[in-house]
C-alpha positions as CSV (number, residue, x, y, z in Angstrom):
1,X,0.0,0.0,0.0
2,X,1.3,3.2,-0.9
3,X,0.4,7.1,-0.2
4,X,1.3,10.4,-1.8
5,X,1.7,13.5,-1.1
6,X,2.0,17.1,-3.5
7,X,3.9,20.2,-2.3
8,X,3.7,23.6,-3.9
9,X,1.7,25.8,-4.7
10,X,2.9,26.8,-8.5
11,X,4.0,23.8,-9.3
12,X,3.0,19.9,-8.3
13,X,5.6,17.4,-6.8
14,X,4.0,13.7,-6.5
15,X,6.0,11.8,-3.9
16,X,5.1,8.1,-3.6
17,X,6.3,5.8,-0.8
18,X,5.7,2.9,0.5
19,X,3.2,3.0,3.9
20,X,1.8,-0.4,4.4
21,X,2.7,-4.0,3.9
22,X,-0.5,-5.9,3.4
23,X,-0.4,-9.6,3.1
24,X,-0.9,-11.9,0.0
25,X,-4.2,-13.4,-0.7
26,X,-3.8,-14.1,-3.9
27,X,-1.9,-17.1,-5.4
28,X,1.6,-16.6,-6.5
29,X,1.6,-19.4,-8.9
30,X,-1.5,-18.8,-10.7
31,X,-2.3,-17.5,-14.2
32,X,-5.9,-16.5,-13.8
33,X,-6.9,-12.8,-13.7
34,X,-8.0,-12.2,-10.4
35,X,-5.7,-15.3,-8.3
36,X,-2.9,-13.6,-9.8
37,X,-3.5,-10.6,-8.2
38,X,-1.2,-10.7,-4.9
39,X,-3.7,-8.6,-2.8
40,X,-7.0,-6.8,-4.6
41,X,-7.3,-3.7,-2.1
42,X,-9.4,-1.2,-3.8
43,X,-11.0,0.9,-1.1
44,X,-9.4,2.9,1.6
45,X,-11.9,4.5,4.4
46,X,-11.0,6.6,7.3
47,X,-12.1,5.9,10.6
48,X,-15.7,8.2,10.7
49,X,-14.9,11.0,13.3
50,X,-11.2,11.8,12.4
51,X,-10.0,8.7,14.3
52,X,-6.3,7.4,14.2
53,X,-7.3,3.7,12.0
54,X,-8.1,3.1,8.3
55,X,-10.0,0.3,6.9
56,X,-8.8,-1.5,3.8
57,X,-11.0,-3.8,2.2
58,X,-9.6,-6.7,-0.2
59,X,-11.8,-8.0,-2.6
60,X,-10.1,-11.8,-1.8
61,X,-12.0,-10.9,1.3
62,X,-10.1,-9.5,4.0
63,X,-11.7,-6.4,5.8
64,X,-8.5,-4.6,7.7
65,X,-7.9,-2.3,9.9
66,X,-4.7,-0.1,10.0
67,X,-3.4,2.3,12.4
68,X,-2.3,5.5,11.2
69,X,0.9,6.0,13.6
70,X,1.8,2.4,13.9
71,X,1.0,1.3,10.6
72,X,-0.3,-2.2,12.6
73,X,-2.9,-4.1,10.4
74,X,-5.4,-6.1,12.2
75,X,-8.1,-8.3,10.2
76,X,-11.0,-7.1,11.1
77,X,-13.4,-9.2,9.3
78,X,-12.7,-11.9,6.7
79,X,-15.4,-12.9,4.8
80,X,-14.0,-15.6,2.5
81,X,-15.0,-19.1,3.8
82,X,-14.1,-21.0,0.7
83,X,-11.8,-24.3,1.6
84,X,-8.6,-23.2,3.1
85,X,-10.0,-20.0,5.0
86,X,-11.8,-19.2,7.9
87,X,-14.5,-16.6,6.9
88,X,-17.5,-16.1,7.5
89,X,-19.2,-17.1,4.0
90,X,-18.1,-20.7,2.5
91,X,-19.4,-19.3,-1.0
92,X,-17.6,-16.3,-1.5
93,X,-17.5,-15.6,-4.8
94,X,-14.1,-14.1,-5.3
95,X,-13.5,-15.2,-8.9
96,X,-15.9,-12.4,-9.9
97,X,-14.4,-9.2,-10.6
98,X,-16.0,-5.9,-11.9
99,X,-13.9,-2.8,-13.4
100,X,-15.0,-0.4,-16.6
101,X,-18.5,-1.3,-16.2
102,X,-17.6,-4.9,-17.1
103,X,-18.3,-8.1,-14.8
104,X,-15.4,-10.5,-15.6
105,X,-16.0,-14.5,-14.2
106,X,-12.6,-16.5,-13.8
107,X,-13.6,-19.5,-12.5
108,X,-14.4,-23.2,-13.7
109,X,-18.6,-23.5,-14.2
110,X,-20.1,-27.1,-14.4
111,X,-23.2,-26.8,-17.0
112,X,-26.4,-27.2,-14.7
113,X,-24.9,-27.1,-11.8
114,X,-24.0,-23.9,-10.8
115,X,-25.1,-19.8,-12.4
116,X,-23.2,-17.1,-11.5
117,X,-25.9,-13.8,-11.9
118,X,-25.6,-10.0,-11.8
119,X,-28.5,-7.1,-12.3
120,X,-27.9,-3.2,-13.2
121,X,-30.8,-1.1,-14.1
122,X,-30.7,0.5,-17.5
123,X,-33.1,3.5,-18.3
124,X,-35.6,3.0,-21.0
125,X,-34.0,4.8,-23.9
126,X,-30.9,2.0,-24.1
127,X,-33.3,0.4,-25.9
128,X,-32.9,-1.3,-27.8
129,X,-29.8,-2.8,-26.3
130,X,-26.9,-4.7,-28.1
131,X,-24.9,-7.0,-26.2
132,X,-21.7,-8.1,-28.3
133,X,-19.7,-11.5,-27.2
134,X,-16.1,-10.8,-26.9
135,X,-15.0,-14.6,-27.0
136,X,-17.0,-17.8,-28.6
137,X,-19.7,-18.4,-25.6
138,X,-20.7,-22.4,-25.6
139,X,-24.0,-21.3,-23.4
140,X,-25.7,-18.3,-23.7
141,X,-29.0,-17.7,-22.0
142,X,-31.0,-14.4,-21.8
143,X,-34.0,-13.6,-19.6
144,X,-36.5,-11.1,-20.1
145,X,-39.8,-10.0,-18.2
146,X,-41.4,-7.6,-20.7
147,X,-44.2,-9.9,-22.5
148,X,-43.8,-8.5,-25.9
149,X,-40.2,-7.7,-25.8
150,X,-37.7,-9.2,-28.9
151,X,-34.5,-11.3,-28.5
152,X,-32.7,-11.9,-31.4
153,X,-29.2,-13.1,-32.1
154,X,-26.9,-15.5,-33.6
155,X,-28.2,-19.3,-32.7
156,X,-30.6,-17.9,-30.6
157,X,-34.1,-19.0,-30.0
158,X,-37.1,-18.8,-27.5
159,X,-37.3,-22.0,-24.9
160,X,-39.9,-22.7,-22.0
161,X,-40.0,-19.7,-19.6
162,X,-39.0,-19.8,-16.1
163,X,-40.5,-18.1,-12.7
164,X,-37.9,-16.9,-10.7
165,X,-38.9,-15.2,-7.5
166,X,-43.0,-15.4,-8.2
167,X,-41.7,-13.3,-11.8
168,X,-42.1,-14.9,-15.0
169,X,-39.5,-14.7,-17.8
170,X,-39.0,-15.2,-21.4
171,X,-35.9,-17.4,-21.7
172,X,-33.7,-17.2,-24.9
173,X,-31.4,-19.6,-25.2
174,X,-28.1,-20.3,-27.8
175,X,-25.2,-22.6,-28.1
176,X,-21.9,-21.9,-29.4
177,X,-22.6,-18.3,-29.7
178,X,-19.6,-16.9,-32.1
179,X,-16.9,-14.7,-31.3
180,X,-17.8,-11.0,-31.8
181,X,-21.8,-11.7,-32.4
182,X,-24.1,-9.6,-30.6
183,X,-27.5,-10.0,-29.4
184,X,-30.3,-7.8,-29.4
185,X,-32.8,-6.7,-26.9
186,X,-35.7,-4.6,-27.6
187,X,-38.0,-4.0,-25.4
188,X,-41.5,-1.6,-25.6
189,X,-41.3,1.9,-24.8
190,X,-42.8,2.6,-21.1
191,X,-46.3,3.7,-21.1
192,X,-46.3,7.4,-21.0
193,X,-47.4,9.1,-17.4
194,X,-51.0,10.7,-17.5
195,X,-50.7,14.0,-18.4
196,X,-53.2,17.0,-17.3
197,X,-55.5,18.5,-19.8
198,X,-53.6,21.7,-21.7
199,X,-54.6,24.7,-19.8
200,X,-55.6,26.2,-23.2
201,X,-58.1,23.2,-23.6
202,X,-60.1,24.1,-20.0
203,X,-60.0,28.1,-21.8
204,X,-61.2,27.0,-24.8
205,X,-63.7,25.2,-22.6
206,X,-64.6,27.9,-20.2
207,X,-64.9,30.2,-22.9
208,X,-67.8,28.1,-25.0
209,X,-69.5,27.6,-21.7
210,X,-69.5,30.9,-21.2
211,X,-70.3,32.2,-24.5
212,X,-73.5,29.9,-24.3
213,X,-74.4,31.1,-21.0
214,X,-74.6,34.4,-21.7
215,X,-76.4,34.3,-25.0
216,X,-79.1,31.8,-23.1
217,X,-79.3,34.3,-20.7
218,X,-79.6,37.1,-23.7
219,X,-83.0,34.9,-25.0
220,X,-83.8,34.6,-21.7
221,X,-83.9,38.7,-21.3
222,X,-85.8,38.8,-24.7
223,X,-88.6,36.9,-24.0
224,X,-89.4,38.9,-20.8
């Protein structure tokens, strides 16, 4: 772990040194993209209140905490459990890895046995969405809600739905999708919010109204 520090006012001096030692959590001997990664700190929070301790967080697991004048780390919470660690949850998915707006999966995936799932919200006018396949994908599965929304794509083609959480979805599924196809989602437009009547509508209105009560009330006059 390192910190930095600028001096000057004019110009700008960036001194890095080294502040921490944190340990390894990754595997040294590996050639995946996240084992290889000694440590994977990416946060660094100061204790709320201006205290003296930092927490790191690693994303192998490891929540520390570090003293500022001492530089001592103490785990403070660990929460891989996977075989060969002690923490708290024995299915820590630590293979997963998101960066750039992309969720990267480094791990091995028996076919039926296991899914590995993310959600993001996406407002209405990505639609319709294209979602290219950097590498040759041997199952590719897509679920979608919308009743009348469109899935099309290389090898792709509707199967029986599924209800997941009491919500029924569409289920498109492919094999062997190619390297650098791309599938297509469309999906309806939201219904449009119920807008109030134009103001010059209700004028219009208020003016014929008017117009016919006074000439009624003109005949009225007449015929006294």
């Amino acid at each position: 772990m390192s910190a930095f520090t600028v001096k000057g006012a004019d110009t700008v001096t960036l001194e890095i040194r080294d502040y921490a030692e944190l340990p390894i959590t990754g595997k040294v001997d590996s050639r995946g993209n996240n084992d290889s990664m000694l440590a994977r700190v990416n946060g660094i929070h100061e204790e709320p209140g201006g205290g003296t301790r930092l927490f790191v967080h690693d994303l192998n697991g490891p929540l520390y905490i570090v003293e500022k004048d001492t530089k001592k780390l103490t785990t403070y919470l660990d929460f891989n459990g996977r075989p060969g660690h002690t923490g708290l949850f024995p299915r820590f998915a630590y293979e997963v890895g998101f960066a750039n707006g992309v969720v990267s999966v480094f791990a091995p995936i028996a076919p039926g046995l296991k899914q590995v799932s993310f959600s993001y919200s996406l407002p209405a006018k990505s639609f319709p969405l294209s979602l290219p396949l950097e590498k040759e994908t041997g199952v590719y599965e897509i679920m979608i809600e919308e009743p009348s929304g469109t899935v099309t794509g290389p090898h792709l083609r509707e199967v029986d739905p599924v209800t997941v959480d009491e919500r029924n979805f569409r289920r498109f599924l492919a094999s062997d999708m190619p390297e650098n196809s791309v599938a297509l989602i469309n999906l309806p437009p939201p219904p449009r919010s119920a807008r109030s009547i134009d103001p010059r509508y209700l004028v219009a209105i208020t003016l014929i109204i008017g117009g016919t009560m006074v000439l009624a009330l003109a005949q009225a006059l007449r015929r006294r």
